[in-house]
PyMOL CGO cylinders between C-alpha atoms (Angstrom):
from pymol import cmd
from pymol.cgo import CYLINDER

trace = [
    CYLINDER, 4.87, -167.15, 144.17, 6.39, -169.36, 146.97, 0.3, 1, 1, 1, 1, 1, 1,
    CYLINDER, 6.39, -169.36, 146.97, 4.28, -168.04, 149.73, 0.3, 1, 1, 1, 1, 1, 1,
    CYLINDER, 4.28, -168.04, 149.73, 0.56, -168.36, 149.75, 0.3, 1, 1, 1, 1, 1, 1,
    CYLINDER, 0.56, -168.36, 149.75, -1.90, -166.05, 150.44, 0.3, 1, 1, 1, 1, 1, 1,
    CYLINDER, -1.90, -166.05, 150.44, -2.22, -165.98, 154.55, 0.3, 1, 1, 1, 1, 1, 1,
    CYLINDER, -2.22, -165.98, 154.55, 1.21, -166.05, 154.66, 0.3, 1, 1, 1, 1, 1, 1,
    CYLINDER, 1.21, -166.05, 154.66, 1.70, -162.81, 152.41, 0.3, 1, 1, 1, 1, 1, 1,
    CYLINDER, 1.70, -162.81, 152.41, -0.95, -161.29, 154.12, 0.3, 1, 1, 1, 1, 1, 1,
    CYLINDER, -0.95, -161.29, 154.12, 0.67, -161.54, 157.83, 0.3, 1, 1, 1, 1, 1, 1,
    CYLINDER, 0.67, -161.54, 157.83, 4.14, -160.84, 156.86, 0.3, 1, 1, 1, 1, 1, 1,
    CYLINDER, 4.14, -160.84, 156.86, 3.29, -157.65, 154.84, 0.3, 1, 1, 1, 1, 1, 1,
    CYLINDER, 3.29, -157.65, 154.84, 3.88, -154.68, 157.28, 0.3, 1, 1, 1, 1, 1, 1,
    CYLINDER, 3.88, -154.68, 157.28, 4.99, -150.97, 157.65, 0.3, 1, 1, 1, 1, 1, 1,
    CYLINDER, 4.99, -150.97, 157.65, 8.62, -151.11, 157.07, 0.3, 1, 1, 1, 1, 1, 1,
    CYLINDER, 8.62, -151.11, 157.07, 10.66, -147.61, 157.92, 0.3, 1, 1, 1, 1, 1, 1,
    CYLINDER, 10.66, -147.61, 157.92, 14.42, -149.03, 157.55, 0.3, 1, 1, 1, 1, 1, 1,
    CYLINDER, 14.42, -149.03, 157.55, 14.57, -149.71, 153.71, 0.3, 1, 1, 1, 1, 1, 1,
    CYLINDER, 14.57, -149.71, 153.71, 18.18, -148.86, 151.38, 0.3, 1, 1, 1, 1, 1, 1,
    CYLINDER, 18.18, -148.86, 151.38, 18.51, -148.45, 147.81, 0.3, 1, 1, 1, 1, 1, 1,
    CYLINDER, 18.51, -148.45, 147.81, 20.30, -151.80, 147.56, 0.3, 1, 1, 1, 1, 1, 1,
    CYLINDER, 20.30, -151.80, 147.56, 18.43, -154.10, 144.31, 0.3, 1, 1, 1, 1, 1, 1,
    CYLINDER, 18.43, -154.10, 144.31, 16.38, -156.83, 145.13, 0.3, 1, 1, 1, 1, 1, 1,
    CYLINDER, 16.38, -156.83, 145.13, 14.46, -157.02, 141.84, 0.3, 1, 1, 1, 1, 1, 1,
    CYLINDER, 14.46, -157.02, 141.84, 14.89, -155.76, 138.62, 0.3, 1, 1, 1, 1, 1, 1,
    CYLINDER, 14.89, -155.76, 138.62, 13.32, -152.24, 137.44, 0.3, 1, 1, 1, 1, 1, 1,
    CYLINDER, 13.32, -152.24, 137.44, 11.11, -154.41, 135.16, 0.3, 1, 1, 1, 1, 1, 1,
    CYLINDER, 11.11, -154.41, 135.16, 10.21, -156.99, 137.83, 0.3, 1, 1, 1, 1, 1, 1,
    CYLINDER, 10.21, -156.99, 137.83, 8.98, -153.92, 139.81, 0.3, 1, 1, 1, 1, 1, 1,
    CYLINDER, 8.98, -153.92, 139.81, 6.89, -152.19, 136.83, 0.3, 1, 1, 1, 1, 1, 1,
    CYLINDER, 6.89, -152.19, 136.83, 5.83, -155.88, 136.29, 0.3, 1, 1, 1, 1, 1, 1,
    CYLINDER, 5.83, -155.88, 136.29, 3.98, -156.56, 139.65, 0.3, 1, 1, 1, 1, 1, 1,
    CYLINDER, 3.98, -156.56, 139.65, 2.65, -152.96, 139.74, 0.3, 1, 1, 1, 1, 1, 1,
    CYLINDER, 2.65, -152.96, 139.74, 0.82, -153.38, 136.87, 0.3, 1, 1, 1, 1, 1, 1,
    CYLINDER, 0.82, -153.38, 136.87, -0.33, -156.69, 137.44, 0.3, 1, 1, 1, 1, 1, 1,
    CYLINDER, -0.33, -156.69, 137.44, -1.58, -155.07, 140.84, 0.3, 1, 1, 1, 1, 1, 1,
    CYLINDER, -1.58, -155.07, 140.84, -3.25, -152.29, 138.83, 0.3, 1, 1, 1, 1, 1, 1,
    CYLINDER, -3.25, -152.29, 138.83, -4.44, -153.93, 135.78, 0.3, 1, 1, 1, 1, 1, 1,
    CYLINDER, -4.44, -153.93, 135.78, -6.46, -156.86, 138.79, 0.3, 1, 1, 1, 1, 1, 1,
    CYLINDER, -6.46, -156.86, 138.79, -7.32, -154.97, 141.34, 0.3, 1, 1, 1, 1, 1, 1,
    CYLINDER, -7.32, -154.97, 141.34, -11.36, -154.42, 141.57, 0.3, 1, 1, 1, 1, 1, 1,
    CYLINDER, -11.36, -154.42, 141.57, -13.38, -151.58, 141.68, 0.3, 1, 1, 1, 1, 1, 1,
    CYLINDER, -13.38, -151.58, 141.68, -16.84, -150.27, 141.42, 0.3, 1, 1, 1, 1, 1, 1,
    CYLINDER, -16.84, -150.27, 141.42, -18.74, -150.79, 138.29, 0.3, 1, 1, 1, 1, 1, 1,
    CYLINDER, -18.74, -150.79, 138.29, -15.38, -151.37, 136.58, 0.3, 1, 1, 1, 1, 1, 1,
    CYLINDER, -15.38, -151.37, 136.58, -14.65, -148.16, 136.51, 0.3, 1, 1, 1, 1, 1, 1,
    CYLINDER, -14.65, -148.16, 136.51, -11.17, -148.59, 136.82, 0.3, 1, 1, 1, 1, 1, 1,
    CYLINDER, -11.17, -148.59, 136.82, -10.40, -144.92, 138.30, 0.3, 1, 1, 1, 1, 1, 1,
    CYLINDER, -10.40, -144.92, 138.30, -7.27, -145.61, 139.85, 0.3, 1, 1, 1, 1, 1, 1,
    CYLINDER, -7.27, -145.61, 139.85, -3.80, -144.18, 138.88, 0.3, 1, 1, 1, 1, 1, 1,
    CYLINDER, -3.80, -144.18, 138.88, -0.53, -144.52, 140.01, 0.3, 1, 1, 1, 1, 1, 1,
    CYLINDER, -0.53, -144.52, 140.01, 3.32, -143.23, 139.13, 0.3, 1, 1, 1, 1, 1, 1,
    CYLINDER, 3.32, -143.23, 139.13, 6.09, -145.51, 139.81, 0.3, 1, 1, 1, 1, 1, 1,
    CYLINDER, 6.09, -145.51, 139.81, 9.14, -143.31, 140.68, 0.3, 1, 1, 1, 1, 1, 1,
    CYLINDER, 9.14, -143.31, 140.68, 12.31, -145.04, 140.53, 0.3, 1, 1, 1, 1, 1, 1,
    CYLINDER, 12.31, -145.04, 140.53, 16.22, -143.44, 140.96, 0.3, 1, 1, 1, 1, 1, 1,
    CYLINDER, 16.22, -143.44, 140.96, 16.69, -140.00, 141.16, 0.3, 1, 1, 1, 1, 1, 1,
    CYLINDER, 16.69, -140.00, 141.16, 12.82, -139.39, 140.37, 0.3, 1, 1, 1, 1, 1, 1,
    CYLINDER, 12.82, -139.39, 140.37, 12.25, -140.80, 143.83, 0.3, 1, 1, 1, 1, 1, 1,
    CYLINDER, 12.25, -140.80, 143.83, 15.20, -138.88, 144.95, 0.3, 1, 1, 1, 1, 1, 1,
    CYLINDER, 15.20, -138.88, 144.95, 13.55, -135.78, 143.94, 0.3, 1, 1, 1, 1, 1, 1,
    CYLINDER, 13.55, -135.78, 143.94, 9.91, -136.42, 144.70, 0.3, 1, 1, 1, 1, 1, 1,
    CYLINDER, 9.91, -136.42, 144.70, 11.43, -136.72, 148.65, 0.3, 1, 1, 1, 1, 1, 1,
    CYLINDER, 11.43, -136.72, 148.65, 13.94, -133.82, 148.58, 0.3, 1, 1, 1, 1, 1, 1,
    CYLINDER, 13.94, -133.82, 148.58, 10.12, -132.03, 146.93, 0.3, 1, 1, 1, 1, 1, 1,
    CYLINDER, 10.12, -132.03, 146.93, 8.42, -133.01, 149.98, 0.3, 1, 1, 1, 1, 1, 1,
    CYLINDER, 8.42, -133.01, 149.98, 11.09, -132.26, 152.06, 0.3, 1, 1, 1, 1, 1, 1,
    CYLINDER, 11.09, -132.26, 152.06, 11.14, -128.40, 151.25, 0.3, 1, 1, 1, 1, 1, 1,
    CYLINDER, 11.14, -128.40, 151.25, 7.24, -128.50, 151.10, 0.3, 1, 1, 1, 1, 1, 1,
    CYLINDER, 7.24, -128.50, 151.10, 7.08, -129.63, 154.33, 0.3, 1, 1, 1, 1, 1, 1,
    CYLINDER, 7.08, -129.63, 154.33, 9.66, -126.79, 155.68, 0.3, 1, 1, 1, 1, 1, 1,
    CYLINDER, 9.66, -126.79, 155.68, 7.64, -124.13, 154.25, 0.3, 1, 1, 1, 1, 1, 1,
    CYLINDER, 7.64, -124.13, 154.25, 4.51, -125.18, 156.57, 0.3, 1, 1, 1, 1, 1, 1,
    CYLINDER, 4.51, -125.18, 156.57, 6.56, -126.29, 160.36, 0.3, 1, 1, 1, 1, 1, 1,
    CYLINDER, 6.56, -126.29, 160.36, 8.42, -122.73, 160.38, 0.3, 1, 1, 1, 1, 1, 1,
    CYLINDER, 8.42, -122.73, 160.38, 10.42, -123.88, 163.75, 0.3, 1, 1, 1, 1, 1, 1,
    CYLINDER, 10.42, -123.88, 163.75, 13.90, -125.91, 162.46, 0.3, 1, 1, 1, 1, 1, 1,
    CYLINDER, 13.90, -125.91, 162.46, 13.94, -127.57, 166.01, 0.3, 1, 1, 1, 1, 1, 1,
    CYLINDER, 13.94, -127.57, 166.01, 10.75, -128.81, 165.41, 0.3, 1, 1, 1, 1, 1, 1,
    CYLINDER, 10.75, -128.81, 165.41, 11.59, -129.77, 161.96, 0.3, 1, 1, 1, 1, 1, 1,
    CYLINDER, 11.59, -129.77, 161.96, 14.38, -132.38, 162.60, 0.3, 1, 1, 1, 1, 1, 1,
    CYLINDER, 14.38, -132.38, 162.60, 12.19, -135.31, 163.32, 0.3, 1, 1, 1, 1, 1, 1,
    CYLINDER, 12.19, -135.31, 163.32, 10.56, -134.54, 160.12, 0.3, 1, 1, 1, 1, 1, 1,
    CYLINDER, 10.56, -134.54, 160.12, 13.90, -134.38, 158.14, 0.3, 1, 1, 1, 1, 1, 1,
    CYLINDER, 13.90, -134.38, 158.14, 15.04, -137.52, 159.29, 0.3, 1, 1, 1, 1, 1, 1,
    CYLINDER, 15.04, -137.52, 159.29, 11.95, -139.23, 158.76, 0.3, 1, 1, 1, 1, 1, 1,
    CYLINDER, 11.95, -139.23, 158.76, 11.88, -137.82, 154.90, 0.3, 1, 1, 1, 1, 1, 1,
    CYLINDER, 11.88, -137.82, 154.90, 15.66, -138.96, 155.09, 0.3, 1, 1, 1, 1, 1, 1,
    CYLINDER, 15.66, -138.96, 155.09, 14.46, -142.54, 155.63, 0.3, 1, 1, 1, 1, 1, 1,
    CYLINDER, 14.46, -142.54, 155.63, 12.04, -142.58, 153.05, 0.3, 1, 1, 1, 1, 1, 1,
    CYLINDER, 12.04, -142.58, 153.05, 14.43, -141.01, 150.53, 0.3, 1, 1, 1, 1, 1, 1,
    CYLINDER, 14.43, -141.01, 150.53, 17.22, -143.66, 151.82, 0.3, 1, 1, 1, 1, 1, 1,
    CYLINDER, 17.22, -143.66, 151.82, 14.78, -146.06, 149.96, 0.3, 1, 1, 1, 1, 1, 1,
    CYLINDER, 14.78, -146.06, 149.96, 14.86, -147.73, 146.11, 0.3, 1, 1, 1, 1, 1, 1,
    CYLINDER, 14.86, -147.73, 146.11, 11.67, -145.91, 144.63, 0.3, 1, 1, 1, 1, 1, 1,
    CYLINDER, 11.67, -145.91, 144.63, 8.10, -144.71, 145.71, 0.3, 1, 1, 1, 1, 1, 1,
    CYLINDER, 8.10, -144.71, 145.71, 4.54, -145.69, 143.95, 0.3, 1, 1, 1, 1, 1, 1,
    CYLINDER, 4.54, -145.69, 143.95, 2.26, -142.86, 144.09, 0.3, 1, 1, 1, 1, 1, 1,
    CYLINDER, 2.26, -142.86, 144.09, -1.59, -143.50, 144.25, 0.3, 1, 1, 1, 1, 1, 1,
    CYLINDER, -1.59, -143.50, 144.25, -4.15, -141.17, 142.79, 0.3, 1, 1, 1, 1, 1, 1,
    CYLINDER, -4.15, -141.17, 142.79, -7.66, -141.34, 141.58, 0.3, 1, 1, 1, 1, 1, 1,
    CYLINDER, -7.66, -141.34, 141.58, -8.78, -139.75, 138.21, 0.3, 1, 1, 1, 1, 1, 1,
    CYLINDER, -8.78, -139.75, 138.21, -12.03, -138.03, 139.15, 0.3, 1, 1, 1, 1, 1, 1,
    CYLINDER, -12.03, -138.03, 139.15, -13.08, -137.23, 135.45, 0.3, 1, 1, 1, 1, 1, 1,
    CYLINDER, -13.08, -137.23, 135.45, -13.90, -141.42, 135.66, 0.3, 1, 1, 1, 1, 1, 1,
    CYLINDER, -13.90, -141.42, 135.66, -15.62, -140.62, 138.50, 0.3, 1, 1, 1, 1, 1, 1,
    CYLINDER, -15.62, -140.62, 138.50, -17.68, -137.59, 137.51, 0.3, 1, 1, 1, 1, 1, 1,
    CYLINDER, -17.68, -137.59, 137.51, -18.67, -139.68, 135.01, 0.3, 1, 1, 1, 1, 1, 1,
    CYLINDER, -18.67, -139.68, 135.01, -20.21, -142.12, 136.85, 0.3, 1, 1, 1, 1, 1, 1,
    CYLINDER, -20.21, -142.12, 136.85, -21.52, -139.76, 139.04, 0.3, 1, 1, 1, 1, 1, 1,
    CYLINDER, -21.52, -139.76, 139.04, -23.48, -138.50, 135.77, 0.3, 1, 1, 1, 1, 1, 1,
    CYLINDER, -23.48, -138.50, 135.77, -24.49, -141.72, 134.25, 0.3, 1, 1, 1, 1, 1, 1,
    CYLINDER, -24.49, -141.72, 134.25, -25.72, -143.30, 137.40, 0.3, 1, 1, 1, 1, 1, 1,
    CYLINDER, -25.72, -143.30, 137.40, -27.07, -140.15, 139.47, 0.3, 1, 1, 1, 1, 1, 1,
    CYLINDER, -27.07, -140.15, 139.47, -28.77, -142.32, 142.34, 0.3, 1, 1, 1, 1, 1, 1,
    CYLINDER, -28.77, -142.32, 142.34, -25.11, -143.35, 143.55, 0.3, 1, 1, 1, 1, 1, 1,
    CYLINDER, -25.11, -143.35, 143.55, -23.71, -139.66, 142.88, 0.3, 1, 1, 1, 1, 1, 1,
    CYLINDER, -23.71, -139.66, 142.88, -22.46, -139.28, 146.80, 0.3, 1, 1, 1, 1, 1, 1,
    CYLINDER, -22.46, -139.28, 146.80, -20.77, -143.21, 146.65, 0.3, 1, 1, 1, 1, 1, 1,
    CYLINDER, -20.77, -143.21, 146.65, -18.62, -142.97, 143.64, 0.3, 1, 1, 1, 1, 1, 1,
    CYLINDER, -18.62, -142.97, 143.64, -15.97, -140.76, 145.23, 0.3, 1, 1, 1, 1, 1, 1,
    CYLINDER, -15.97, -140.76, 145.23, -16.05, -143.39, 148.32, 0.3, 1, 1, 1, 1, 1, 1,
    CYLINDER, -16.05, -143.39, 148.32, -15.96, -146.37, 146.33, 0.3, 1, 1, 1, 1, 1, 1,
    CYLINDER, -15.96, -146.37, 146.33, -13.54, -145.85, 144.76, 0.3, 1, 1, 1, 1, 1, 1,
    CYLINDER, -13.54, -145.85, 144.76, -11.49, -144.59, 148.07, 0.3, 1, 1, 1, 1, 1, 1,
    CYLINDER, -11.49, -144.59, 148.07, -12.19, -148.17, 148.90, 0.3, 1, 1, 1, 1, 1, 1,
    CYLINDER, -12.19, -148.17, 148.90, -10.97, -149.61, 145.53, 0.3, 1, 1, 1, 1, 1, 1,
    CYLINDER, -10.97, -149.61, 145.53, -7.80, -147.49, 145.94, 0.3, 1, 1, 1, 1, 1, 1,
    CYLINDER, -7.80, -147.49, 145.94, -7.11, -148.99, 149.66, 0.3, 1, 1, 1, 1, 1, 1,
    CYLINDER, -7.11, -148.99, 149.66, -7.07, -152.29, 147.85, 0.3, 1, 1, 1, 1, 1, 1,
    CYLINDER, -7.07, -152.29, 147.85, -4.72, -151.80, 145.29, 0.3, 1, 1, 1, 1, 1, 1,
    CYLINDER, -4.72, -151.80, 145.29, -2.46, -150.00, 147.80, 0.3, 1, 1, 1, 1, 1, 1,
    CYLINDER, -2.46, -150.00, 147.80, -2.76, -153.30, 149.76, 0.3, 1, 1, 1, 1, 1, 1,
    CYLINDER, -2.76, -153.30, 149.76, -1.74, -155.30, 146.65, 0.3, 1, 1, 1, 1, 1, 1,
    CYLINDER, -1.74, -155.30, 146.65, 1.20, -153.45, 145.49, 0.3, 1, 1, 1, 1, 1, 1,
    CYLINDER, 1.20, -153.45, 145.49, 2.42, -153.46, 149.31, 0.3, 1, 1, 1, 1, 1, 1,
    CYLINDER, 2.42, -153.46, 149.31, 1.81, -157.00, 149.65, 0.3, 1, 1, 1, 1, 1, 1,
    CYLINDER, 1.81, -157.00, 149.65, 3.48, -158.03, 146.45, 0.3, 1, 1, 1, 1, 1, 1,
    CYLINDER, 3.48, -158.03, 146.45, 6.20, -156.13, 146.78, 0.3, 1, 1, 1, 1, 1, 1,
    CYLINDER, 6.20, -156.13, 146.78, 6.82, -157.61, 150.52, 0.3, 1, 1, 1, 1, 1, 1,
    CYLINDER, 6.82, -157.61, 150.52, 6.39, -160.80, 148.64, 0.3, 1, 1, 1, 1, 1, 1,
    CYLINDER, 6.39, -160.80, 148.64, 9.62, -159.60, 146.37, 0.3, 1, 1, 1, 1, 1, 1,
    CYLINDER, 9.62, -159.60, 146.37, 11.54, -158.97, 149.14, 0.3, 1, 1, 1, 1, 1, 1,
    CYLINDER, 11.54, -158.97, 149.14, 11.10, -155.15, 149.45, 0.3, 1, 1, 1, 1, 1, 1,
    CYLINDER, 11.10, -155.15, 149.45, 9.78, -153.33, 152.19, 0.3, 1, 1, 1, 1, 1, 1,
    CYLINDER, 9.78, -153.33, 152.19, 6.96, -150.38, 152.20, 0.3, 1, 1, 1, 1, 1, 1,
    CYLINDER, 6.96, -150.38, 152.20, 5.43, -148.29, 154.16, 0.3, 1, 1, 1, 1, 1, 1,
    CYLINDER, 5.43, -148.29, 154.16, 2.19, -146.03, 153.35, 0.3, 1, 1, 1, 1, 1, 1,
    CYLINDER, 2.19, -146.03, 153.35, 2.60, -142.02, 153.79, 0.3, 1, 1, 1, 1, 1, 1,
    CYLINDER, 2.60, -142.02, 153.79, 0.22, -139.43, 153.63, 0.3, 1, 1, 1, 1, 1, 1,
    CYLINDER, 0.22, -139.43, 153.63, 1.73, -136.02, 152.59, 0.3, 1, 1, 1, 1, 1, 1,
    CYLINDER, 1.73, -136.02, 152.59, -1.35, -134.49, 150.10, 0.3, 1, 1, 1, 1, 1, 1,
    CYLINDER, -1.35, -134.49, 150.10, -2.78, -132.58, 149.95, 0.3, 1, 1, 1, 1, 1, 1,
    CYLINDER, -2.78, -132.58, 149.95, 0.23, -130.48, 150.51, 0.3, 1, 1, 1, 1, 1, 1,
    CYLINDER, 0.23, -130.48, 150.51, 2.20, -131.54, 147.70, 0.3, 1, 1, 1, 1, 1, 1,
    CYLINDER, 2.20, -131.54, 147.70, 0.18, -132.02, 145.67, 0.3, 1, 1, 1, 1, 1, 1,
    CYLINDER, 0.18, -132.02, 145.67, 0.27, -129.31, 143.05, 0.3, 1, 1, 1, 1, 1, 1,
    CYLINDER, 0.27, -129.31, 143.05, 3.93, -129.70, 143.12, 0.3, 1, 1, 1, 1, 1, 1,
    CYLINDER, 3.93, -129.70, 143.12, 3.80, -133.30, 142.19, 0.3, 1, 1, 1, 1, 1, 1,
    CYLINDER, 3.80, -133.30, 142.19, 1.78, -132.34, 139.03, 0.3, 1, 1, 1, 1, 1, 1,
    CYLINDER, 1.78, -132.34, 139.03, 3.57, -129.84, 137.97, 0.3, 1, 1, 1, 1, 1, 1,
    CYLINDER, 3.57, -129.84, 137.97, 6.95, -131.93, 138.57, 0.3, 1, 1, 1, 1, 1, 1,
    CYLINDER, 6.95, -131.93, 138.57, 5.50, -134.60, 136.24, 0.3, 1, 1, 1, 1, 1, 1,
    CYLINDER, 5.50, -134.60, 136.24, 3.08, -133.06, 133.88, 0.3, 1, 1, 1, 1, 1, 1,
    CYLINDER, 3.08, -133.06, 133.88, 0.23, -135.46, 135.98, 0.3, 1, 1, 1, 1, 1, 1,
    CYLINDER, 0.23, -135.46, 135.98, -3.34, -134.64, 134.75, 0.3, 1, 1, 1, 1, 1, 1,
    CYLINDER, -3.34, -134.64, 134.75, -5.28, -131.96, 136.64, 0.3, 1, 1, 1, 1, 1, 1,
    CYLINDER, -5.28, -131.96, 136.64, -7.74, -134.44, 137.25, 0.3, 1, 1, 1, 1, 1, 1,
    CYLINDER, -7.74, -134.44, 137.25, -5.61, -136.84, 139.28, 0.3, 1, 1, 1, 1, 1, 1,
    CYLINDER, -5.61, -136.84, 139.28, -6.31, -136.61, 143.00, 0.3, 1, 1, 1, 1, 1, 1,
    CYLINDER, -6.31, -136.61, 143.00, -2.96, -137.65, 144.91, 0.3, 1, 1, 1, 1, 1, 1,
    CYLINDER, -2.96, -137.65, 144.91, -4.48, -140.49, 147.58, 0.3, 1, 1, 1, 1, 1, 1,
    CYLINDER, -4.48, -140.49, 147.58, -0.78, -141.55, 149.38, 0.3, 1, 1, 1, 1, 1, 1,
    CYLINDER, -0.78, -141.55, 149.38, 2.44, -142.73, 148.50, 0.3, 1, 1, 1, 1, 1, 1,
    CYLINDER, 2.44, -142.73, 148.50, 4.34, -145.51, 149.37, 0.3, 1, 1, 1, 1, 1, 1,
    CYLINDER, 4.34, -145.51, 149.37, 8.35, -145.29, 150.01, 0.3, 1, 1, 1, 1, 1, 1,
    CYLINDER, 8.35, -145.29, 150.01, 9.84, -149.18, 149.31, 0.3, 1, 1, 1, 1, 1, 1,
    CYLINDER, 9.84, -149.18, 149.31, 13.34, -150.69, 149.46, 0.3, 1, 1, 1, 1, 1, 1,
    CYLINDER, 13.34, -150.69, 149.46, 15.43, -153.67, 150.65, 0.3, 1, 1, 1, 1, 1, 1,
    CYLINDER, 15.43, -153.67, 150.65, 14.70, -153.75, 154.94, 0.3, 1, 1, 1, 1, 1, 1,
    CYLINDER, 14.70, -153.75, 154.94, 17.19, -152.77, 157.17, 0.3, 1, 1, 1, 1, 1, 1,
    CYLINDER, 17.19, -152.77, 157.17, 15.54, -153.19, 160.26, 0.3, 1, 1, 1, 1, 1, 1,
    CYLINDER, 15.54, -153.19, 160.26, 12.61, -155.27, 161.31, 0.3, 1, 1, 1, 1, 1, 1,
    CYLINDER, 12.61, -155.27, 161.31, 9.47, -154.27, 162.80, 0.3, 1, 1, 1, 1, 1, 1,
    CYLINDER, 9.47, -154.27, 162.80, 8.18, -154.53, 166.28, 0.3, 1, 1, 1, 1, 1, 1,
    CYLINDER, 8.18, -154.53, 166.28, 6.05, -157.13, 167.13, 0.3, 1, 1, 1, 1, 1, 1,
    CYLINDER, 6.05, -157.13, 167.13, 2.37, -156.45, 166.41, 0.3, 1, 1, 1, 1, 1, 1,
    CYLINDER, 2.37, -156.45, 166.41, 0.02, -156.45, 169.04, 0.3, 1, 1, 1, 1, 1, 1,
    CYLINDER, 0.02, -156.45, 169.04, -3.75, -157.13, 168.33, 0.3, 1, 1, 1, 1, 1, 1,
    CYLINDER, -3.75, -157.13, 168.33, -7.11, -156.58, 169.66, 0.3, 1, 1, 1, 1, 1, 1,
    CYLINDER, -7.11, -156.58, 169.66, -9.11, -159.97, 170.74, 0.3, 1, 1, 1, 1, 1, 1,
    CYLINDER, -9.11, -159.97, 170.74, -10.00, -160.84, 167.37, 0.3, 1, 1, 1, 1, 1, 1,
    CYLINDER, -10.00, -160.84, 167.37, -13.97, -161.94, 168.71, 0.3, 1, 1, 1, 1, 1, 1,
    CYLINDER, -13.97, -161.94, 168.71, -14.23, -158.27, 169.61, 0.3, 1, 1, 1, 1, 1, 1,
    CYLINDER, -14.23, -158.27, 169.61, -13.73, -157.63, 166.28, 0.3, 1, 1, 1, 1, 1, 1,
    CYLINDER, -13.73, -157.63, 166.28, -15.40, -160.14, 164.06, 0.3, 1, 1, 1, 1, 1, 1,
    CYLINDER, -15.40, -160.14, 164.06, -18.88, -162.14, 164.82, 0.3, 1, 1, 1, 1, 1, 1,
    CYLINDER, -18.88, -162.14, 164.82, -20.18, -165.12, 162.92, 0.3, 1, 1, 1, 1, 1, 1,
    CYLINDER, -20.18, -165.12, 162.92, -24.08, -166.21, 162.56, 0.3, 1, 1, 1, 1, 1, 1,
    CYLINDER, -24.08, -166.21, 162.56, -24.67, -169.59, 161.82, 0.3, 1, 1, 1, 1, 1, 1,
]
cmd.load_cgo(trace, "trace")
């Protein structure tokens, strides 16, 4: 990689302008997703996570889905424009990675080690956060930008259906990703010694 870690880290943010324009290979991309996947930690290994790499016109589709979903629940069309454009943008885009979490690993766990029962489901929310920070952050690193959306659990059913998913997957977000068109603001942040305190 030619940038190191900090610099990954402070360069990775929410991109909305993206196109369908190349800026890796398909197998570049399923490369680095799996690397994020396959390294990413999580609670007593339990390796829970899941995700679907849509690519083409699969992301086409899973957008237009959403789309339609999403017109079925804001009734007024006025109202609806802002969200058309928006899934415009994301569908404007080169693919989407969907996130889930298998909760038959996490039953499980919740069975083999009862004391934890009411942590496994929020560990491995936590684990999932990670890799979603990893994929975005490597893919920023391959020139792509992302952005992290939270349409379940409204689509949900429909995405399973669409790709014969497991019943046991639970959708956690998706993330939209292609070559930047626009840069983002610049990012303002709190006083970081509100935020952090060290004991020495």
């Amino acid at each position: 990689m030619s940038k190191d870690f900090n610099t990954a880290l402070k360069q990775r943010r929410s991109i909305y302008g993206i196109s369908k324009e190349t800026v890796i290979s398909d197998e570049r991309i399923q490369e680095v997703i799996s690397d994020a996947v396959k390294h990413t930690p999580s609670s007593f290994n339990s390796q829970s996570a899941r995700v679907v790499v849509l690519l083409g016109e699969q992301h086409d589709k899973f957008w237009r889905m959403t789309t339609e979903t999403l017109r079925k629940v804001v009734n007024d069309e006025e109202k609806f424009v802002s969200t058309a454009e928006k899934m415009a943008a994301f569908e404007n885009g080169y693919g989407t990675v969907l996130f889930f979490e298998d909760q038959k690993v996490i039953q499980g766990l919740q069975e083999q080690f009862a004391p934890y029962k009411d942590n496994f489901p929020v560990w491995a929310e936590h684990s999932n956060g990670m890799l979603q920070f990893v994929v975005w952050t490597s893919l920023e690193l391959e020139g792509y930008g992302a952005s992290l959306q939270h349409y379940n659990p409204l689509i949900d059913d429909a995405v399973k259906r669409e790709w014969n998913l497991p019943s046991e997957w639970k959708l956690i977000a998706q993330m939209p990703f292609g070559k930047p068109t626009m840069q983002p603001g610049e990012k303002q942040f709190q006083p970081i010694d509100a935020r952090m305190k060290v004991f020495k």
